[in-house]
N, C-alpha and C positions, 0 to 999 in steps of 0.2 A: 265830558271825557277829555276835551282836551288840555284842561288845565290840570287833570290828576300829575304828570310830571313833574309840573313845577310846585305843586304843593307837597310830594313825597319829598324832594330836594329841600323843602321848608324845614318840616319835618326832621328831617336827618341832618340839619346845619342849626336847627335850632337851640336844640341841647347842648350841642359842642359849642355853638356862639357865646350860650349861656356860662357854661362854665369856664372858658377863656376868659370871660369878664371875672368872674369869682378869682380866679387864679393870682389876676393881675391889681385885683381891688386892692387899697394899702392894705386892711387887715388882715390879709392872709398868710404874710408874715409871720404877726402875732401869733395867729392863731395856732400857725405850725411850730412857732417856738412852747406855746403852751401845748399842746398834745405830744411835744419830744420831753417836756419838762417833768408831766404828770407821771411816770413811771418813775421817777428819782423821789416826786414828791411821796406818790405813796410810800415807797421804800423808807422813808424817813419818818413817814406817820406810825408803819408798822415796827420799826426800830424802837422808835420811843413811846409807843404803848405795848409794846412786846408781844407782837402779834408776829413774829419770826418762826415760832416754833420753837425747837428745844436745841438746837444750832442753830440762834443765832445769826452767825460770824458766816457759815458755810450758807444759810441761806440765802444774805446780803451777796456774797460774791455769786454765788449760779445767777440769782436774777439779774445782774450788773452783766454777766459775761451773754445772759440769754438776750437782755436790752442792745447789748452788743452785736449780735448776730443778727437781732430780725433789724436794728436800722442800717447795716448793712447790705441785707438783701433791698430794703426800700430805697437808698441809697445807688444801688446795683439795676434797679428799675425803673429807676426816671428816663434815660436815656430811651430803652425800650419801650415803655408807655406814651412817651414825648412822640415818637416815630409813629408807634401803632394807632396812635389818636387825634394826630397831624394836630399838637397844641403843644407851641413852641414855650409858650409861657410858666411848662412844669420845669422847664432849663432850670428858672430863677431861683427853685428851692433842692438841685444835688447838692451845692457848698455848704448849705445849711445844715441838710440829712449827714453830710459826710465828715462834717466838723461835730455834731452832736455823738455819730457815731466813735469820732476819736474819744471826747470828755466823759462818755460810759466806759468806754474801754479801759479809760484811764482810773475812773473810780473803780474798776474791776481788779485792776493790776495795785492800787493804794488799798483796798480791802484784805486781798490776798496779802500784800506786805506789813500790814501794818495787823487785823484782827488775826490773823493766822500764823505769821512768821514773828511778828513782836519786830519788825526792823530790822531784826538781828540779819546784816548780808550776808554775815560767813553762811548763816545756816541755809540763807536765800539762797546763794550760789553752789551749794550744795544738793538743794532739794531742785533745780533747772539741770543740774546735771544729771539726778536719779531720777527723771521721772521725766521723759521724752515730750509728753505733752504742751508741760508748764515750758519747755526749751522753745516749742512751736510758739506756743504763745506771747512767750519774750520778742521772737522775730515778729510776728503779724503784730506787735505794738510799736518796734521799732518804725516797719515801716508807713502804719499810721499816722507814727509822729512823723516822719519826710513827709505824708503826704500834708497833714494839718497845719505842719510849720509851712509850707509852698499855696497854700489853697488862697491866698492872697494877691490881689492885681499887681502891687507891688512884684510878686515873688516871680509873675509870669512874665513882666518885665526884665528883671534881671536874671532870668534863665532862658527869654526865649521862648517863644509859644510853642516851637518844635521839643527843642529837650522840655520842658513844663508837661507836655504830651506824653510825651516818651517815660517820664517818670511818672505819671497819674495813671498810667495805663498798671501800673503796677497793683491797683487795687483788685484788679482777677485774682492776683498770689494772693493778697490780703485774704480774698474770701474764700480759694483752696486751705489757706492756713490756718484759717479762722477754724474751715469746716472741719480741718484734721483735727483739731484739737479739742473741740468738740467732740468728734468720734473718740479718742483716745480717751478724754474723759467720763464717756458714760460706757464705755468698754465695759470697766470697771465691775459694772453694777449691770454687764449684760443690757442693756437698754438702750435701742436701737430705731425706734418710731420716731421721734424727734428727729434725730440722725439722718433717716429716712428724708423726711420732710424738711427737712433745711437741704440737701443735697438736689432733691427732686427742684426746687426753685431756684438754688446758684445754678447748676445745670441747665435748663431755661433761658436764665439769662444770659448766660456767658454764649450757649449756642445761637441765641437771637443777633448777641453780638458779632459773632462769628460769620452767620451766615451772610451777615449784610456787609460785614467787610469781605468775604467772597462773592457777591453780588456787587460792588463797586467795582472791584481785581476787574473782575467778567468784562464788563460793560464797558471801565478803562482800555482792555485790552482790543476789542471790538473796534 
């Protein structure tokens, strides 16, 4: 009886010792660059044996914009789950989720312009101004790219760990802007479950965020 304590404490630091090692083993790297990779690669497999369906061009872009959403919510969650599961080691994979998140984004916004608009910008500038969504969309890619072009050591050097902060903190809007645009786009077609559920988890996160920067406030001011 008296050693049950320290074997429950076994127990419960076992699995979390275990997977801190996984995190930090060199292949796990790899391994997350190949499981961000394999949703493009199918896309390409289904492209060129024409497993798209009968648009194509529209089914390439929604899946490009949906691989966009959810590695932003995963992206959006490291911080949160790094905290909740005291393993510092999930840090070393937000830059990677947040940089994969921009290079979907961006195949998202080159799909759109290129199978759907044909290049043509008049017409592109034309169709961001009629159609409120695609305008949201332009912005949450804009600022993507500030954040992708800064997500670099170099970048946090010549801006400043303070301002570097200050601007990265800018990914909440990113994923408000993401989520409006989304909603606006399946508006459309009435269809709002997905909507739902991507809302239900940036919301989560962003209040996990929140609270614990009003829990720091607290504690500071004490």
């Amino acid at each position: 009886m008296a050693y049950a304590p320290s074997a429950g404490r076994g127990l419960a630091s076992g699995p979390r010792a275990a997977l801190a090692r996984a995190l930090l083993h060199p292949a796990a790297k790899p391994v997350l660059h190949g499981l961000c990779l394999l949703p493009l690669a199918w896309l390409v497999y289904a492209a060129a044996f024409d497993h798209l369906g009968a648009n194509p061009a529209e089914a390439l872009i929604r899946s490009l914009g949906d691989w966009t959403l959810r590695l932003l919510c995963l992206t959006l969650a490291v911080t949160p789950l790094r905290q909740a599961l005291a393993l510092p080691a999930l840090a070393r994979f937000r830059r990677m989720l947040g940089v994969y998140t921009f290079c979907y984004a961006l195949l998202h916004l080159l799909c759109y312009t290129g199978f759907d608009m044909g290049f043509d910008w008049a017409e592109i500038a034309h169709d961001v101004a009629k159609r409120p969504f695609i305008l949201v969309g332009m912005c949450m890619f804009v600022l993507l790219l500030l954040l992708a072009a800064t997500s670099f050591n170099r970048a946090i050097r010549w801006l400043g760990a303070r301002r570097w902060q200050q601007l990265h903190r800018s990914v909440y809007l990113v994923a408000l802007l993401a989520l409006l645009h989304f909603f606006w786009m399946r508006a459309g077609k009435n269809d709002f479950a997905e909507v739902a559920l991507y809302a239900a988890i940036i919301a989560v996160l962003l209040l996990a965020r929140l609270g614990r920067y009003l829990r720091r406030n607290s504690l500071s001011l004490q």
